[in-house]
LORO-443748 format. One record per residue (C-alpha): residue in one letter; x, y, z. Coordinates in Angstrom, 1 decimal, m for minus. Example, Ala and Ser with C-alpha at 12.3 -4.5 7.8 and 13.67 -1.06 7.14 Angstrom:
BEGIN
<pt residu="A" px="12.3" py="m4.5" pz="7.8"/>
<pt residu="S" px="13.7" py="m1.1" pz="7.1"/>
END
This chain:
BEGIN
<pt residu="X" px="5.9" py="m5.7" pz="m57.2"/>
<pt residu="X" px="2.1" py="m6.4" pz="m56.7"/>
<pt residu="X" px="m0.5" py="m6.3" pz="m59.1"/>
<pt residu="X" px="m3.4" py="m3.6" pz="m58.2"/>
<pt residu="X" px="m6.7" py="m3.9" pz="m60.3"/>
<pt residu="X" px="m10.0" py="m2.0" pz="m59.8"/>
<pt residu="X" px="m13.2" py="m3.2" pz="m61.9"/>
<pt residu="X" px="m16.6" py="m2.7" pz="m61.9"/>
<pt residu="X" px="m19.4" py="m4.2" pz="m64.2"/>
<pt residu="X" px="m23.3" py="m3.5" pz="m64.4"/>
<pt residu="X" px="m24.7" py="m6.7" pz="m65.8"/>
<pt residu="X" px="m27.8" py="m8.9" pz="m64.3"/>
<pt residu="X" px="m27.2" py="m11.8" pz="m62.4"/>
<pt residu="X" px="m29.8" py="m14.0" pz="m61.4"/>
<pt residu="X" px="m27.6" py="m15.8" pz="m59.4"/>
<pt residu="X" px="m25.5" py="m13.7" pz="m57.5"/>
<pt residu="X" px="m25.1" py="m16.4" pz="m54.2"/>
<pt residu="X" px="m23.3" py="m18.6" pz="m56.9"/>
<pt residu="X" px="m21.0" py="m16.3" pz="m58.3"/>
<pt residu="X" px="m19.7" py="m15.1" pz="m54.5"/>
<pt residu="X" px="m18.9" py="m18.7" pz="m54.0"/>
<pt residu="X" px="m16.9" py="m18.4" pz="m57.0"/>
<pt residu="X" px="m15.1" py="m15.6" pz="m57.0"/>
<pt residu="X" px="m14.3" py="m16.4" pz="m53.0"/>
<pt residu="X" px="m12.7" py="m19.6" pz="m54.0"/>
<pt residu="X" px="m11.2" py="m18.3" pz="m57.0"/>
<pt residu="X" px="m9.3" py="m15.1" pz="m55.7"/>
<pt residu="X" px="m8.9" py="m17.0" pz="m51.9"/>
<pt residu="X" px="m6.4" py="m19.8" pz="m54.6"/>
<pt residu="X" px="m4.4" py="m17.5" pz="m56.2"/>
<pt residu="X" px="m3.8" py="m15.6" pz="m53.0"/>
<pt residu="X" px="m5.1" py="m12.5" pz="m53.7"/>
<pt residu="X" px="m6.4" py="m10.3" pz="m51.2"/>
<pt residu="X" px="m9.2" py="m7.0" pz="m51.8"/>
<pt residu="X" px="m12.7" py="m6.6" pz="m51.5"/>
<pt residu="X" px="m14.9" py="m7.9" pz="m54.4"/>
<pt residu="X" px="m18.5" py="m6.8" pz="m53.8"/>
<pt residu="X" px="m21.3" py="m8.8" pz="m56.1"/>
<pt residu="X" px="m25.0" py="m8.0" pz="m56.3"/>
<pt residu="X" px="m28.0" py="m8.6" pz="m58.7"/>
<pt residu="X" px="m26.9" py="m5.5" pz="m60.9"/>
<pt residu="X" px="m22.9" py="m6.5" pz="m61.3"/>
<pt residu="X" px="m19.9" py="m6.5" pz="m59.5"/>
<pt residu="X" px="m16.9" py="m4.2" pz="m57.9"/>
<pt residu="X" px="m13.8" py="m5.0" pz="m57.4"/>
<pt residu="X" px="m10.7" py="m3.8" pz="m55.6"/>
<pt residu="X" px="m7.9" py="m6.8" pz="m55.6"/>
<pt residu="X" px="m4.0" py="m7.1" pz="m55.4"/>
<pt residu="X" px="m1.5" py="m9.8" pz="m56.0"/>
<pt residu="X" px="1.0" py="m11.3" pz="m58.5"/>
<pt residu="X" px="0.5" py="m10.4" pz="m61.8"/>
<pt residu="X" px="0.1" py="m13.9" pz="m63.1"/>
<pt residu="X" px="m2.6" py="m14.2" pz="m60.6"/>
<pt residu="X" px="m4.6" py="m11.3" pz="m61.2"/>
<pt residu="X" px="m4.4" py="m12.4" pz="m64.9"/>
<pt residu="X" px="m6.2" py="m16.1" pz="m63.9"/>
<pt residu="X" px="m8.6" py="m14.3" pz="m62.3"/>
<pt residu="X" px="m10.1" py="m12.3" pz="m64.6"/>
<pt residu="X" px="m9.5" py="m14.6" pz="m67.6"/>
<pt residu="X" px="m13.0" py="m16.3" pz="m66.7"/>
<pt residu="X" px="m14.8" py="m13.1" pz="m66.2"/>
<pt residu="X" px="m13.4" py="m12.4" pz="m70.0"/>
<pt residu="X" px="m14.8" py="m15.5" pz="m71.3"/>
<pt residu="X" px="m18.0" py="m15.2" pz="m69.8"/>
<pt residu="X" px="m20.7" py="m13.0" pz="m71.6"/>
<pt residu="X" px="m22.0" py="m11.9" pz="m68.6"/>
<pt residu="X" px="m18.9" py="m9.5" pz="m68.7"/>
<pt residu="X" px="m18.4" py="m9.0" pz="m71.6"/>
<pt residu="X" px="m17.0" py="m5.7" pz="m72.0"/>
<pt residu="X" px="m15.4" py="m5.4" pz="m68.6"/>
<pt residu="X" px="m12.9" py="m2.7" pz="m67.9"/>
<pt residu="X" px="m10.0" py="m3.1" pz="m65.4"/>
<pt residu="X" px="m7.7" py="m0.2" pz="m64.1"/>
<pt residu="X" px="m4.2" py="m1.3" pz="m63.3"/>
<pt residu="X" px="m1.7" py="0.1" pz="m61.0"/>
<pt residu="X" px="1.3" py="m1.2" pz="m59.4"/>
<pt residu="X" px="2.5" py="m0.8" pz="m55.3"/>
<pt residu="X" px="5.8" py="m2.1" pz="m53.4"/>
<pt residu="X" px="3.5" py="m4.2" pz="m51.0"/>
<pt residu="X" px="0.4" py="m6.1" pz="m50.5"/>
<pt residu="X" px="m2.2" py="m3.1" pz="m49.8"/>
<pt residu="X" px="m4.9" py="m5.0" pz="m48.4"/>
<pt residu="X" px="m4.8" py="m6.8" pz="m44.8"/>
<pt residu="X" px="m7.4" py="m10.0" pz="m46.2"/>
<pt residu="X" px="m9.7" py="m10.6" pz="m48.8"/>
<pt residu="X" px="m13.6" py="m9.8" pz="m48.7"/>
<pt residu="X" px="m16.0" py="m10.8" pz="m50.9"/>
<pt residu="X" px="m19.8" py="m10.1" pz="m50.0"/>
<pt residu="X" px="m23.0" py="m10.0" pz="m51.7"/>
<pt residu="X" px="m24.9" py="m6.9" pz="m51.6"/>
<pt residu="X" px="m27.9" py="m5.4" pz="m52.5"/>
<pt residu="X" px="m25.8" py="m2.6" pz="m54.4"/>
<pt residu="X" px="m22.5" py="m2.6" pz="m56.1"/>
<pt residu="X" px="m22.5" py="1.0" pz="m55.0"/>
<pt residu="X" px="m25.4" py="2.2" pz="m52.5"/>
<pt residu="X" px="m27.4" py="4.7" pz="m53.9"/>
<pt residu="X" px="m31.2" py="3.6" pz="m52.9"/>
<pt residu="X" px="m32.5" py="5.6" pz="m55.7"/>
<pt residu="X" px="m35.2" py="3.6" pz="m58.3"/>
<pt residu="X" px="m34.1" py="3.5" pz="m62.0"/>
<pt residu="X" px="m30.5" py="4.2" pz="m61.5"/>
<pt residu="X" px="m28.7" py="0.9" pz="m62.2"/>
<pt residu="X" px="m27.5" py="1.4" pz="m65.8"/>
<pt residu="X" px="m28.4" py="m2.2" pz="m66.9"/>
<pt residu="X" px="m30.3" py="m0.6" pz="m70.2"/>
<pt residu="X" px="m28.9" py="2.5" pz="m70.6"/>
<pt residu="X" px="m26.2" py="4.9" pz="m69.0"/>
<pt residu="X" px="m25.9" py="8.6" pz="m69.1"/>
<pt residu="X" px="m23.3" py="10.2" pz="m72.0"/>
<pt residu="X" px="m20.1" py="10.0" pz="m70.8"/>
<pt residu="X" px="m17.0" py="12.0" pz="m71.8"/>
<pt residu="X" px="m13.2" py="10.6" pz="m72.2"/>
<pt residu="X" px="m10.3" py="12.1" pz="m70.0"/>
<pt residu="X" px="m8.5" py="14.0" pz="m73.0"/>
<pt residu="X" px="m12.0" py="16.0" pz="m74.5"/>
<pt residu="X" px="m11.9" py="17.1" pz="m70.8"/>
<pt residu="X" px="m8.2" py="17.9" pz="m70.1"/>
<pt residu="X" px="m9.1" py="19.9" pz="m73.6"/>
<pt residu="X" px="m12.0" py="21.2" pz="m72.1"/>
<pt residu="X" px="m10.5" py="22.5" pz="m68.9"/>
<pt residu="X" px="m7.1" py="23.8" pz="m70.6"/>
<pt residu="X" px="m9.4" py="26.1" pz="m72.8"/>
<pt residu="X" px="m11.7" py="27.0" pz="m70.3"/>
<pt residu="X" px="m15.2" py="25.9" pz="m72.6"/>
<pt residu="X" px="m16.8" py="23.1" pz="m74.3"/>
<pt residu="X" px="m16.3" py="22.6" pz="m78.0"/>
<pt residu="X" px="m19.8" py="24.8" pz="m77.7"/>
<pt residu="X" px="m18.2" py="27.6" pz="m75.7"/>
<pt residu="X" px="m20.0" py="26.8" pz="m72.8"/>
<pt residu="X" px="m18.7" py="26.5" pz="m69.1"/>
<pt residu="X" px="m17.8" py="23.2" pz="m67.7"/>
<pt residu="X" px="m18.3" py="22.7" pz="m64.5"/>
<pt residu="X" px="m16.8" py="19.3" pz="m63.2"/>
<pt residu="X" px="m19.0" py="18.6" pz="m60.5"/>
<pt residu="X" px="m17.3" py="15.9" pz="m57.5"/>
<pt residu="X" px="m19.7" py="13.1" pz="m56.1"/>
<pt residu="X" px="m17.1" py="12.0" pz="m53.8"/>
<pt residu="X" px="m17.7" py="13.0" pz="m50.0"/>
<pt residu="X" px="m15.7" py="15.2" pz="m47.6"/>
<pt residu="X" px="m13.0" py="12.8" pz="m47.0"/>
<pt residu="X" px="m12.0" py="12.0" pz="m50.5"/>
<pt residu="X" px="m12.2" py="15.5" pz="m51.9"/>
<pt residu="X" px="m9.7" py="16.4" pz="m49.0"/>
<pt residu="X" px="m6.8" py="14.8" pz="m50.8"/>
<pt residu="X" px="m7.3" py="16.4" pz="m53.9"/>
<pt residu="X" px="m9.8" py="17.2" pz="m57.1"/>
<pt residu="X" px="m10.1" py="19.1" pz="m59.9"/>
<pt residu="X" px="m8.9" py="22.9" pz="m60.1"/>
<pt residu="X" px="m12.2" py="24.9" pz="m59.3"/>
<pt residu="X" px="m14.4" py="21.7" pz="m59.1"/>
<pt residu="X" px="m17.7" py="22.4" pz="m57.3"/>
<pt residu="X" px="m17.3" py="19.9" pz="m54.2"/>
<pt residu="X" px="m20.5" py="19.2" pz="m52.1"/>
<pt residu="X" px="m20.4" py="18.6" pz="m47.9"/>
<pt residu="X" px="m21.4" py="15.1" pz="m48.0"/>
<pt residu="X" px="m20.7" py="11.7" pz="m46.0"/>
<pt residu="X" px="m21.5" py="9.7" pz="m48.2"/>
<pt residu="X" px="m22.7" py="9.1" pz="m51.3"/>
<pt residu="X" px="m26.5" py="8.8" pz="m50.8"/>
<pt residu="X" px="m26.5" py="12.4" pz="m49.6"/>
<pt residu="X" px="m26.1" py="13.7" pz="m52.9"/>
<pt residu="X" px="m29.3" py="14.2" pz="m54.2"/>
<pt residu="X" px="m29.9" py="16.8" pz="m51.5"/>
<pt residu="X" px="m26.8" py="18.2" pz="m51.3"/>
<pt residu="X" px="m26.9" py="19.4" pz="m54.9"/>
<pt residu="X" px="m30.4" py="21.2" pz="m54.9"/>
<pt residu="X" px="m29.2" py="24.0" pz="m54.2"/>
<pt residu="X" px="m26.9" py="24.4" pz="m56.7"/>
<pt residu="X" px="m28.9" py="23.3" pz="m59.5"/>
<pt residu="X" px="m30.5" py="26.9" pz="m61.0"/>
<pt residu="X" px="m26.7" py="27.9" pz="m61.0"/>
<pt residu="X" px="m25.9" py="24.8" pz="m63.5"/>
<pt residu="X" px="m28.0" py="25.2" pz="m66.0"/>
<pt residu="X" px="m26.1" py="27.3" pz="m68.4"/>
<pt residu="X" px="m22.9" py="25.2" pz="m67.9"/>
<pt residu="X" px="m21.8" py="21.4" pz="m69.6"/>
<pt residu="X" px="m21.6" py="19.4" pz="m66.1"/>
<pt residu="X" px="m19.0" py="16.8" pz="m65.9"/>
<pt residu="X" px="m19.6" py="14.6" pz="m63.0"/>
<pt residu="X" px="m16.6" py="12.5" pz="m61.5"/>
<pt residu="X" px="m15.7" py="10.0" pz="m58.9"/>
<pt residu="X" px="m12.4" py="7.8" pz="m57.9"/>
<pt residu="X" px="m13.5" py="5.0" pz="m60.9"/>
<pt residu="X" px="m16.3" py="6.0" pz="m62.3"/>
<pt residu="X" px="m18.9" py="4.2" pz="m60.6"/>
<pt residu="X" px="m20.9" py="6.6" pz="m58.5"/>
<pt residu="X" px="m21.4" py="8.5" pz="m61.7"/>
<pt residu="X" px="m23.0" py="5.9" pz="m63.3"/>
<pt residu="X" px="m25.6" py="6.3" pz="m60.8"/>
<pt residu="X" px="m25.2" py="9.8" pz="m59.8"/>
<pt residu="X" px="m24.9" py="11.4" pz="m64.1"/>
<pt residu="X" px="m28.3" py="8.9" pz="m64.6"/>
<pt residu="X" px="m30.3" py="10.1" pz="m62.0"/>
<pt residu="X" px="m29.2" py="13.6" pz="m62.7"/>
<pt residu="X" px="m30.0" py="13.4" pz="m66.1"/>
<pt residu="X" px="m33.4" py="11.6" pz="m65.7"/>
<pt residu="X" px="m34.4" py="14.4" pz="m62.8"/>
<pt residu="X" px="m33.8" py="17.0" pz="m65.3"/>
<pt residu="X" px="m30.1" py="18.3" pz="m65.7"/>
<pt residu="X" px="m29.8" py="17.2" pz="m69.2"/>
<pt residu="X" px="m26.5" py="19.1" pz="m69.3"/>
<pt residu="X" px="m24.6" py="16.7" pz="m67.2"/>
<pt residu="X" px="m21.8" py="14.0" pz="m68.5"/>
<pt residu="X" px="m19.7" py="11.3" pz="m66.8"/>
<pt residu="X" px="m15.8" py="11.2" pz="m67.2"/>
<pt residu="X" px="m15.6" py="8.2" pz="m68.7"/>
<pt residu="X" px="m13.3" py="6.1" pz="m66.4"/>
<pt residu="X" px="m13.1" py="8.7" pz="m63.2"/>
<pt residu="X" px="m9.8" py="10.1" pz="m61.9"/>
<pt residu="X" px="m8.0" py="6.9" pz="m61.8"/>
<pt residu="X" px="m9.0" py="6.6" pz="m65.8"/>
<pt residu="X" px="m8.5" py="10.2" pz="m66.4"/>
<pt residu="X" px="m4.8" py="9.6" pz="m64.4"/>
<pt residu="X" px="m4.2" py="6.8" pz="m66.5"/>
<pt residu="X" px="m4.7" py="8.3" pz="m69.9"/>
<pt residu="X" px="m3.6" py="12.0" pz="m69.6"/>
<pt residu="X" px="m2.1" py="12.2" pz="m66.0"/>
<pt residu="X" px="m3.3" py="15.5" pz="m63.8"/>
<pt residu="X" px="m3.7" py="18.7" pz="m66.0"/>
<pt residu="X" px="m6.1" py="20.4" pz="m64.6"/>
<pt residu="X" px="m6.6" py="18.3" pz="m61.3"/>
<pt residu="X" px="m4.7" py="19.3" pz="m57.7"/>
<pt residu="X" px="m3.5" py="17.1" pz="m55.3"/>
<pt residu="X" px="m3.8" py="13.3" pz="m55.2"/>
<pt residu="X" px="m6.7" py="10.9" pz="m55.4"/>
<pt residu="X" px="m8.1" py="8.9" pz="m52.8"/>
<pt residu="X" px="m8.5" py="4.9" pz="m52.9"/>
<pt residu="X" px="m10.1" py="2.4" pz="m50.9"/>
<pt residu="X" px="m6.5" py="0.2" pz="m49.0"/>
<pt residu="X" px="m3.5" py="0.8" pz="m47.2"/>
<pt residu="X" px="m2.3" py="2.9" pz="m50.2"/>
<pt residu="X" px="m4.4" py="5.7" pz="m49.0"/>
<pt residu="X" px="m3.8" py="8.4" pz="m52.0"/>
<pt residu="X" px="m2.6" py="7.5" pz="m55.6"/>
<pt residu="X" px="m0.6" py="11.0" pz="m58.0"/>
<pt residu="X" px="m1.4" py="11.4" pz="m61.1"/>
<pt residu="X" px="1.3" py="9.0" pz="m62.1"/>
<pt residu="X" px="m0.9" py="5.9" pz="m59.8"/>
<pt residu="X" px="1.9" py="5.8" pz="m57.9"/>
<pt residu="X" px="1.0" py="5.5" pz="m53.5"/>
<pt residu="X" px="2.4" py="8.1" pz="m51.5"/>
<pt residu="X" px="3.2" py="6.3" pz="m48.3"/>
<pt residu="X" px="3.0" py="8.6" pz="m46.1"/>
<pt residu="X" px="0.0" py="10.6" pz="m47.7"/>
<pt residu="X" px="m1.7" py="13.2" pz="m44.9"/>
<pt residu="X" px="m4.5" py="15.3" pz="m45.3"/>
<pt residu="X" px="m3.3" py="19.0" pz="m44.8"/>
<pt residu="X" px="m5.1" py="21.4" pz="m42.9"/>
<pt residu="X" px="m7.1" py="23.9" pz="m44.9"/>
END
């Protein structure tokens, strides 16, 4: 059985070159294979292996304050789903190329996976207004599933989003927006810059679908969600469906 971990972590490094040489050797000892993705606001991290190796991995990132506070998803496959291991520097541990929207000081309100499970199964807030869980994934990922009634938006990518929610934006503003990605990332980005452009209604779910998944499985979500390897689609059970296929509409 291999050992699947996802992790990512806003925290300033002033050193970023240095710590790509480290993780590199690290990860490239204990044979495991993934893409781990550094920059000066943090890292992300998307790595399988052995168990016991995954474990020496991270135990320096626990030690170090730097992380302190680090979060790692786990989930389990029959095979190795990555081909090699990548790790890069970047300018951003997820692209958004908007000012003010790394949340090294702050971070936008975030709600866990069973208030919104709650939430969905009785239709309001706990202040009877509408949620609206709002997807910042693009076209591909929503294809293999999302939440029941989520509003979706045409995009390629994830720097599209800024336009591709104007629109919708006068129709929001009477409802609680939850905003949600595969690990909670994007939001980060997306629910701060939302909420600093004026929707001061929006939320994150706290962990994305794989932490929603992982705490109250898939009331209220349909289909499967997407991840980055060879595993294509996880259920709400993080389990890989091998021969996952988007259906036609």
């Amino acid at each position: 059985m291999v050992t699947n971990i996802a992790a990512y972590h806003f925290t300033p490094l002033d050193q970023p070159e240095a710590l790509v040489a480290d993780l590199r050797e690290r990860a490239g000892s204990l044979a495991l294979r993934g893409t781990v993705l550094v920059a000066p606001e943090g890292v992300n991290m998307f790595l399988a292996g052995d168990a016991d190796a995954i474990e020496a991995f991270l135990a320096p990132m626990r030690e170090d304050a730097r992380f302190e506070g680090l979060r790692v998803k786990y989930s389990e496959s029959l095979a190795q789903p990555f081909a090699r291991l990548k790790v890069k520097l970047k300018r951003e541990i997820i692209s958004f190329r908007r000012e003010g929207t790394t949340p090294l000081h702050a971070r936008a309100p975030d709600v866990k996976p069973a208030t919104v499970a709650r939430w969905l199964q009785q239709g309001h807030d706990d202040d009877g207004r509408r949620v609206v869980m709002l997807d910042t994934r693009n076209d591909q990922e929503v294809a293999y599933g999302t939440f029941a009634g989520a509003l979706t938006l045409p995009i390629a990518r994830f720097t599209d989003l800024p336009a591709a929610l104007e629109p919708h934006r006068e129709a929001l503003k009477d409802a609680t927006v939850v905003s949600f990605c595969t690990g909670g990332i994007r939001c980060e980005k997306a629910a701060l810059w939302m909420r600093d452009d004026g929707m001061d209604n929006v939320l994150q779910l706290d962990g994305g679908i794989l932490g929603y998944f992982e705490e109250v499985g898939g009331q209220g979500y349909e289909g499967r969600c997407f991840v980055f390897d060879e595993r294509v689609a996880l259920d709400p059970a993080l389990q890989p469906l091998v021969d996952a296929k988007v259906q036609a509409a």
